[in-house]
C-alpha atoms as an extended CHARMM CRD file, in Angstrom:
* protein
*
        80  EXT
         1         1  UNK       CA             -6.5830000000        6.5180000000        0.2660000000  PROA      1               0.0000000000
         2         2  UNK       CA             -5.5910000000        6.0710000000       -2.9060000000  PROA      2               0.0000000000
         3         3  UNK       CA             -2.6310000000        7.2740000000       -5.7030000000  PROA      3               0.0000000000
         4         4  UNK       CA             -3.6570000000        7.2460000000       -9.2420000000  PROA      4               0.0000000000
         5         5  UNK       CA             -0.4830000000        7.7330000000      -11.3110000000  PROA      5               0.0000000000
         6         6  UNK       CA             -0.0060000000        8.5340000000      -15.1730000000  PROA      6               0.0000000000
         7         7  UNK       CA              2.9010000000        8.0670000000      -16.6110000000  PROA      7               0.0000000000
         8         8  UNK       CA              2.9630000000        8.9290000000      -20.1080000000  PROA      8               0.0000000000
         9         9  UNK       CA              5.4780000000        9.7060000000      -23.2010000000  PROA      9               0.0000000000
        10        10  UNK       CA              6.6990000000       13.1920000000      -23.4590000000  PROA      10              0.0000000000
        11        11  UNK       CA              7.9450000000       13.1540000000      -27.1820000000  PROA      11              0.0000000000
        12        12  UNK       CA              4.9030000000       11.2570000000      -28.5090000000  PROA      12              0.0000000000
        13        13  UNK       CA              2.8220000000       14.2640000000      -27.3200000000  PROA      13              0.0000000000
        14        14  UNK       CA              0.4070000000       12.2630000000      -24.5530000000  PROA      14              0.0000000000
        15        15  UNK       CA              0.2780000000       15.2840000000      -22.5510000000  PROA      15              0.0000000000
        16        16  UNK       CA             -3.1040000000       15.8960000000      -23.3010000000  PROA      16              0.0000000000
        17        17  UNK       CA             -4.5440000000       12.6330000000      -22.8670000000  PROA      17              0.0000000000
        18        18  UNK       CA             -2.4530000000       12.2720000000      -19.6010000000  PROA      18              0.0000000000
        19        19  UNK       CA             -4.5100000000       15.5160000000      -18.2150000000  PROA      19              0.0000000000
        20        20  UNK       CA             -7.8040000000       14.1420000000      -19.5490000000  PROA      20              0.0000000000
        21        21  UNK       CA             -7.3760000000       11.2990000000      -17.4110000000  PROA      21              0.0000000000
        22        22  UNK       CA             -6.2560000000       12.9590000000      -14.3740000000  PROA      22              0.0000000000
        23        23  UNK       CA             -9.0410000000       15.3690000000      -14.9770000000  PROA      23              0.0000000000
        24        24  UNK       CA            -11.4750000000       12.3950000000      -15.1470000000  PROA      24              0.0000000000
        25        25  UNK       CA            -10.0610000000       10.9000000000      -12.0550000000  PROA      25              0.0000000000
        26        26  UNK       CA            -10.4370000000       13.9130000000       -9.9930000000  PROA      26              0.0000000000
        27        27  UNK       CA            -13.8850000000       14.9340000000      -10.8780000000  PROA      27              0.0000000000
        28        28  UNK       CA            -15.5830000000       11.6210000000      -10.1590000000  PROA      28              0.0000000000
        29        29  UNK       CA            -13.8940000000       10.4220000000       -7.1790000000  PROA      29              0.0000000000
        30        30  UNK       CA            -13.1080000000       14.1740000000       -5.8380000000  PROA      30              0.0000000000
        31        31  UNK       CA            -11.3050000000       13.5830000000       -2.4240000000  PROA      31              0.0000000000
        32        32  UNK       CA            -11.4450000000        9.9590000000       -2.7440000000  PROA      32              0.0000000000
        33        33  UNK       CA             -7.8320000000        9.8660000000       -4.0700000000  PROA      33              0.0000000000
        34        34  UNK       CA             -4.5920000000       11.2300000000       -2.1790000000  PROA      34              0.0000000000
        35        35  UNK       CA             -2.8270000000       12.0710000000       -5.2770000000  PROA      35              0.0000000000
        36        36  UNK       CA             -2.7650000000       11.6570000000       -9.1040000000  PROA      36              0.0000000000
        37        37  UNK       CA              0.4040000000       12.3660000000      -10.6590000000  PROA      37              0.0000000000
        38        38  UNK       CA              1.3220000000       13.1560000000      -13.8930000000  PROA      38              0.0000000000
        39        39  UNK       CA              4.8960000000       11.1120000000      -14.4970000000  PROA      39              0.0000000000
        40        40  UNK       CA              6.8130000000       11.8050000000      -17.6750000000  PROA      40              0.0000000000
        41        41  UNK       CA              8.0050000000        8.6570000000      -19.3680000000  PROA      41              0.0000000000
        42        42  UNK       CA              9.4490000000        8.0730000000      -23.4020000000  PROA      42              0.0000000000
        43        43  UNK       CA              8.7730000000        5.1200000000      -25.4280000000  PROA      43              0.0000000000
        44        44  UNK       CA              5.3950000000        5.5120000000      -26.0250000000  PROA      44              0.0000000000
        45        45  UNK       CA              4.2190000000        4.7360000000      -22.6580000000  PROA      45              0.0000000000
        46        46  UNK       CA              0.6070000000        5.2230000000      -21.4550000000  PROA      46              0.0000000000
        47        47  UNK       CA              0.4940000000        3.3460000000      -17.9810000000  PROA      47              0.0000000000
        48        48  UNK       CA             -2.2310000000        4.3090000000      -15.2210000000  PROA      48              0.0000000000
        49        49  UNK       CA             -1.4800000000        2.7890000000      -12.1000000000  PROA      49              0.0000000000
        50        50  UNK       CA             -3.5600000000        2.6940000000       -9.1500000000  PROA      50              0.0000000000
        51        51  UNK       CA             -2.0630000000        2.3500000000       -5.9100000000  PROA      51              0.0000000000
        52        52  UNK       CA              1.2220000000        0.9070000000       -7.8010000000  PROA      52              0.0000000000
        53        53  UNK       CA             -1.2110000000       -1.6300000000       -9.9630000000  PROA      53              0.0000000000
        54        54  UNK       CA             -1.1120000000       -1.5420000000      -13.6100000000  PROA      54              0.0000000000
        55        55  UNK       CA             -4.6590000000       -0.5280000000      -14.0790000000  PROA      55              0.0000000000
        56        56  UNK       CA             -4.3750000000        0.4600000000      -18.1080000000  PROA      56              0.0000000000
        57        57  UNK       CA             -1.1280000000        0.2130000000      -20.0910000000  PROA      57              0.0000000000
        58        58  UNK       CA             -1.6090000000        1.5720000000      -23.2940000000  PROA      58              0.0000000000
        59        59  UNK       CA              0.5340000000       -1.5020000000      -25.3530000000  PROA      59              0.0000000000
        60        60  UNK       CA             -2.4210000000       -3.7340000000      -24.2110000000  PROA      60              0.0000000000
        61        61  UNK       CA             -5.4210000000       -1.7040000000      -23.8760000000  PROA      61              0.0000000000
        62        62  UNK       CA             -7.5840000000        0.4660000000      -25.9630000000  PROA      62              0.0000000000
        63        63  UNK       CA             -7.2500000000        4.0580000000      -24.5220000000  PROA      63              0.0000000000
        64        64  UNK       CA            -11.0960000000        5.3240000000      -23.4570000000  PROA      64              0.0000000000
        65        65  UNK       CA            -10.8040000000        8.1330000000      -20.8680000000  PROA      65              0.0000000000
        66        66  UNK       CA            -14.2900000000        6.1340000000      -19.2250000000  PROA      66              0.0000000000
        67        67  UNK       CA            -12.8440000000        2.6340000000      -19.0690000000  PROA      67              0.0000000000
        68        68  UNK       CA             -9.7070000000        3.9980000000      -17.1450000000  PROA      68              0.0000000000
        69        69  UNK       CA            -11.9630000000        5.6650000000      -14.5560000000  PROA      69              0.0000000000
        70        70  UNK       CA            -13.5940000000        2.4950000000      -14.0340000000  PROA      70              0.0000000000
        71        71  UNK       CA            -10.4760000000        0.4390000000      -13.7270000000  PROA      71              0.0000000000
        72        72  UNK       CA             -9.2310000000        3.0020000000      -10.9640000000  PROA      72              0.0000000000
        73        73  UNK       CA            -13.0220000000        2.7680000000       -9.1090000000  PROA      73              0.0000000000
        74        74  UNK       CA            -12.0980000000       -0.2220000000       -7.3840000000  PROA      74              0.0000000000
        75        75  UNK       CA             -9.0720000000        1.4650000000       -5.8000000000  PROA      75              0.0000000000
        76        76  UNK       CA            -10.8250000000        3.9610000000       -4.4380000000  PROA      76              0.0000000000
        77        77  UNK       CA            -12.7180000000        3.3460000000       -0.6250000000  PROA      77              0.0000000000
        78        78  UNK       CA            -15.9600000000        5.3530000000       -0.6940000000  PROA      78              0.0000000000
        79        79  UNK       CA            -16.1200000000        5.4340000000       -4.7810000000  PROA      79              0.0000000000
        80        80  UNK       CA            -18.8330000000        7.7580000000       -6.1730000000  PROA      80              0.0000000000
C-alpha cells in the first residue's frame, strides 16, 4: 500500500492547499493508500511524495490539485 505525504510551509500559509490535496488523494483512491500525511515544513516548500518519491515539488511544478492526483495514481496498486 501506499503513503502519500505533503509537506508544506507553515508561515507561507499552504495549509489549505496541503488539505486540498490530501482531500483529493483520499477521495479518489479511498483505501488504496495507507496513509497521507500532512508534514509541516518552512521555506516555501510544497513537496508531495509518494511512497518517499518526489511526485510534485512546488519549485519545479505548477501546483493543479488534478495533476498531483495523477502523479500519485501510479503509486497506488488497484488505482480507481
Amino acid at each position: 500500500m501506499t503513503r502519500v505525504e505533503i509537506e508544506y510551509c507553515v508561515p507561507c500559509g499552504m495549509l489549505n492547499r496541503a488539505r486540498d490535496v490530501a482531500e483529493a488523494v483520499l477521495r479518489q483512491f479511498g483505501e488504496g493508500v495507507d496513509e497521507v500525511a500532512l508534514v509541516t515544513g518552512d521555506a516555501g516548500v510544497f513537496v508531495v511524495r509518494a511512497d518517499d518519491d518526489v511526485v510534485f515539488d512546488t519549485e519545479t511544478d505548477d501546483f493543479d490539485v488534478d495533476s498531483i492526483v495523477r502523479a500519485v495514481k501510479p503509486y497506488v496498486g488497484g488505482a480507481a
